[in-house]
C-alpha positions in Angstrom: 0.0 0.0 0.0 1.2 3.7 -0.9 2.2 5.7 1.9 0.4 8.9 1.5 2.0 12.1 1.1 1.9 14.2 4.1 1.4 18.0 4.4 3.7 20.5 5.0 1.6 23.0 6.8 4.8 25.7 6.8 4.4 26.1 3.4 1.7 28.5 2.8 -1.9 29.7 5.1 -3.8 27.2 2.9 -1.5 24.3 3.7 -1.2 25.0 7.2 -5.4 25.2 7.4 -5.5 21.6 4.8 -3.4 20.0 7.2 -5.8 21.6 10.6 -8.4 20.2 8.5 -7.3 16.6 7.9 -6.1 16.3 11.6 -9.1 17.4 12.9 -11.4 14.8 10.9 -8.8 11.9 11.5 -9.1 12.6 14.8 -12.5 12.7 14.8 -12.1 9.2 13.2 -13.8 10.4 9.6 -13.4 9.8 6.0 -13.6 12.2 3.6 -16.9 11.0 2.5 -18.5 11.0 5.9 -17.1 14.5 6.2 -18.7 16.1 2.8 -22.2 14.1 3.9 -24.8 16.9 4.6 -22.9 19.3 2.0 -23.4 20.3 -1.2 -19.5 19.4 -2.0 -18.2 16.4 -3.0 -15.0 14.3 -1.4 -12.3 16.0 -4.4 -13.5 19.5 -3.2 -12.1 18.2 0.4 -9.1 16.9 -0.6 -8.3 19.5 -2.1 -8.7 22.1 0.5 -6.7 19.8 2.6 -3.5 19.7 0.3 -3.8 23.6 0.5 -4.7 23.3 -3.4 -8.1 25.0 -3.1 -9.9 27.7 -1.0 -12.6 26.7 1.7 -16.5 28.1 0.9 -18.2 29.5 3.8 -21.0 27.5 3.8 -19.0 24.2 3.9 -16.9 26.0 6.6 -19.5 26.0 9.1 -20.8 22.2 7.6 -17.5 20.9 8.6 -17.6 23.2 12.1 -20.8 21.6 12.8 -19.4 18.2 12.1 -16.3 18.2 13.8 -17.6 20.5 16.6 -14.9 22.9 16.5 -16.7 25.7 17.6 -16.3 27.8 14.5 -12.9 27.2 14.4 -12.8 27.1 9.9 -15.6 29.2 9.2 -13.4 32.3 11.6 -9.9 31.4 8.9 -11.4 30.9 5.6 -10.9 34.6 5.0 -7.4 34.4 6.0 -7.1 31.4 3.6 -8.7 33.4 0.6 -6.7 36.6 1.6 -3.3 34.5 1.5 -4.4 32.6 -2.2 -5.4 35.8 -3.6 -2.1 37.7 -2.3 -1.3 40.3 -5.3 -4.8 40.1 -6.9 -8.1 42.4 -6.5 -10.4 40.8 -4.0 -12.9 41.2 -6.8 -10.9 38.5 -8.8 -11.0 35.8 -6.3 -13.5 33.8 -7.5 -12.4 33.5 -11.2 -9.0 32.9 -9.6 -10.0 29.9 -7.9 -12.2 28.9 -10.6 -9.7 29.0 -13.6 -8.0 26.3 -11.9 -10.2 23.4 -11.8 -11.7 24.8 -15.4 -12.1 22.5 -18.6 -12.5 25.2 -20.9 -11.7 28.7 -20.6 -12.8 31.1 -23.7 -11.3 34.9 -23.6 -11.9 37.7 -25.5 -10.0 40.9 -24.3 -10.4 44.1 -27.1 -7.8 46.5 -25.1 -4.5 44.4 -23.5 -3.1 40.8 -23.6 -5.4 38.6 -21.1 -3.4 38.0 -18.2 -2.8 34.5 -18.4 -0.9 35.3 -22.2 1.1 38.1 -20.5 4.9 38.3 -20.6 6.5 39.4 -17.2 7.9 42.7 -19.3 3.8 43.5 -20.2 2.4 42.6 -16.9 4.2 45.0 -15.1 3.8 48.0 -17.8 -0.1 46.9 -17.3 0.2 47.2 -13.6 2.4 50.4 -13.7 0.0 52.4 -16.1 -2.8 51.4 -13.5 -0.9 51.8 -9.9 1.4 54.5 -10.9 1.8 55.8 -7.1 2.4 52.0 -6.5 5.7 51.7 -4.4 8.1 49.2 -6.5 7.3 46.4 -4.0 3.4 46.6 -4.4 4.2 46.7 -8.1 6.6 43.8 -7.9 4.0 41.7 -5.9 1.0 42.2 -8.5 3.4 40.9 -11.4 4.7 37.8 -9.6 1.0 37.1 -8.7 0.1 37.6 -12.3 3.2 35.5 -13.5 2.3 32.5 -11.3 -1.2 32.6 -12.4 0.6 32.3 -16.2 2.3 29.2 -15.0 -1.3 27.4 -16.0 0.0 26.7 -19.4 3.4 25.1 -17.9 2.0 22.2 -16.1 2.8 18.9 -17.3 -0.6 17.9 -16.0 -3.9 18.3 -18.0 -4.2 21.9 -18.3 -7.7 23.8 -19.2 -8.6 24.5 -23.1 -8.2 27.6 -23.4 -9.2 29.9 -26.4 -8.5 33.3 -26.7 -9.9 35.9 -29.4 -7.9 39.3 -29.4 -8.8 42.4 -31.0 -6.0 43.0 -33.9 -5.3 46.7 -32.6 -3.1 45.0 -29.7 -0.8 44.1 -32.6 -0.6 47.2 -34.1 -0.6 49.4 -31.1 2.0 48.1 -28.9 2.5 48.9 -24.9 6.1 47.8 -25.0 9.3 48.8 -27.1 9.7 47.0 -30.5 11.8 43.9 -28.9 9.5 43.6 -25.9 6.7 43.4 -28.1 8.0 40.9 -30.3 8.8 39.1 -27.7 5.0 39.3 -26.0 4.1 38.2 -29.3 6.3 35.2 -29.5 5.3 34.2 -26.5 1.9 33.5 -27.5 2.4 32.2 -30.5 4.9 29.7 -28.6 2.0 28.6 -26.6 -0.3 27.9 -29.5 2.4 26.0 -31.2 2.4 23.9 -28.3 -1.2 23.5 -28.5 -1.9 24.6 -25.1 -3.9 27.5 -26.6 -5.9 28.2 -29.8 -5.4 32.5 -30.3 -8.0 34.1 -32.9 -7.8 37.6 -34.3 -10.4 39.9 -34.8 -9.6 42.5 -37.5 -9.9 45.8 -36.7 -12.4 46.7 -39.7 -14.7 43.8 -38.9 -17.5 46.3 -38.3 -19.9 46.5 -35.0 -19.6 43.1 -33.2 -20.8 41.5 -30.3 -19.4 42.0 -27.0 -17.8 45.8 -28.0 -17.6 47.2 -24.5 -16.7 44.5 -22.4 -13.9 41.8 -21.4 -14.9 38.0 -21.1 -14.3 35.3 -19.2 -16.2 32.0 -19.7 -15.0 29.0 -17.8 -17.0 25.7 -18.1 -16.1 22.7 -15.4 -16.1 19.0 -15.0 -18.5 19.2 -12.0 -19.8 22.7 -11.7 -21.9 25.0 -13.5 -20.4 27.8 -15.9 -19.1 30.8 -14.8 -18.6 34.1 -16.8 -16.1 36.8 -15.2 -16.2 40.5 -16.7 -13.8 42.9 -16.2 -13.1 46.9 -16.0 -9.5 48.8 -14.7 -10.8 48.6 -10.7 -13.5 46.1 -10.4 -14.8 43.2 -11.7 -17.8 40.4 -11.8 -18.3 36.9 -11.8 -21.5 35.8 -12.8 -23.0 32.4 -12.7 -27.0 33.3 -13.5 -27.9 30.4 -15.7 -29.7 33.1 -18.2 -26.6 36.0 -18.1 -24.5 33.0 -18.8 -26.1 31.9 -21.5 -26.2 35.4 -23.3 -22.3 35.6 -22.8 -22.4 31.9 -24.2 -23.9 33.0 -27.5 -22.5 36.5 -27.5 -19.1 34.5 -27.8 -19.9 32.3 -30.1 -20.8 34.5 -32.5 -17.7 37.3 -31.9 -15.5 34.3 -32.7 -17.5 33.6 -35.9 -16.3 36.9 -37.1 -12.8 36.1 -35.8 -10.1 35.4 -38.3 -9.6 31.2 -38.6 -7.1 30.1 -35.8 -4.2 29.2 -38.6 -4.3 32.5 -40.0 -4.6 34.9 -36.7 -1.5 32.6 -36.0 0.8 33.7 -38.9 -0.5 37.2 -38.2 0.8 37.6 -34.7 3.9 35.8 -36.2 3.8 38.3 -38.8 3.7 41.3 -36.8 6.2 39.7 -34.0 8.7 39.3 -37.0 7.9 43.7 -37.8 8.9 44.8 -34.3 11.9 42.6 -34.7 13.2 44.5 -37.8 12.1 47.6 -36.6 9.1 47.8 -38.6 5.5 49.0 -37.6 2.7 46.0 -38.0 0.6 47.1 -40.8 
């Protein structure tokens, strides 16, 4: 029999309350099963929180509280949990955060910057800069790591979400970055799509009025879970999970990316432009 992995509880606030949690229900002589009875989560959703790998909901806080009569003991730290897992993120975020990790798919289309999770360290922090610019260097420095570690989705060796991305063709033409900076944003993507770990689409810039003009979206779907949508403006942000709203984003999507050059061809485009800023040229 496999001897299971224990948890280091010095390593972070999630995996010090994980391995509270499993001591506590061991002690109390309880499976993981007999624990998520009475919720609405399942065994995984346990496991997980007690290998520090995902955040504990309030309401299953005070399930396993009532359980394991510990007097309000995990429903009093979940908030220290979610503050230290969202550590360099807007509160706002935390949801999507947490979601984009145990997503299947996840479909993006951002009209005005690189979506975070397709962001070069060198972007990232002229995104962060142009919107904290009283930010001391240290808050600054903590909101690009943050942002770089959420990047390292695409790196796992594991199965990793599909992810699809549409972007609007002006952030080719209209770079952020010096010439070599954004050629090598641009690489970057295009790395990642000729790895297959994302599909990037373009939409042209003379496409006419489309759907989903003013706004940044997020759709994740999930194994287990209902789809969530997560919107997006310079200070605050929304995650949705309406059945109806969701729906509209659904089909609001579907239909931007119909207008969306062909995956091969947005492809040779970002190449293409890449290549320009490499030779000094403008993307035209």
């Amino acid at each position: 029999m496999a001897r299971r992995k224990d948890i280091d509880g010095s390593e972070s606030v999630p995996s010090f309350y994980g391995k509270e949690l499993r001591w506590k229900r061991e002690a109390a002589g309880l499976t993981l099963q007999q624990l998520a009875e009475g919720s609405f989560y399942g065994l995984s959703h346990l496991s997980e929180i007690e290998r520090g790998e995902r955040r504990m909901p309030a309401d299953l806080a005070e399930h396993v509280d009532r359980v394991l009569k510990t007097d309000g003991f995990f429903r009093r730290r979940c908030e220290d949990v979610r503050k230290a897992r969202r550590t360099g993120h807007a509160e706002y975020f935390e949801r999507a955060l947490e979601a984009e990790k145990h997503a299947e798919t996840i479909e993006e289309w951002s009209p005005t910057v690189v979506p975070g999770l397709l962001q070069s360290e060198p972007y990232t922090r002229a995104v962060v800069r142009a919107a904290h610019p009283l930010a001391s260097d240290a808050e600054v420095d903590e909101k690009v790591n943050a942002s770089t570690a959420r990047a390292r989705l695409f790196e796992s060796d594991h199965k990793t979400p599909e992810y699809w991305a549409i972007l609007h063709e002006s952030l080719l033409r209209h770079p952020i970055l010096p010439p070599e900076a954004a050629a090598d944003q641009l690489d970057h993507i295009s790395a990642l799509a000729r790895r297959r770990r994302i599909v990037p689409q373009i939409l042209p810039w003379n496409c006419g009025p489309h759907p989903l003009m003013p706004s940044t979206v997020m759709i994740m779907t999930f194994p287990d879970a209902p789809p969530l949508v997560y919107t997006e403006a310079q200070y605050s942000g929304d995650t949705i999970d309406d059945p109806v709203l969701v729906k509209k984003y659904r089909k609001a999507y579907d239909r931007l990316r119909a207008v969306a050059l062909p995956p091969e061809a947005s492809l040779a485009m970002i190449e293409e432009a890449a290549e320009d800023y490499r030779n000094g040229k403008q993307p035209h």
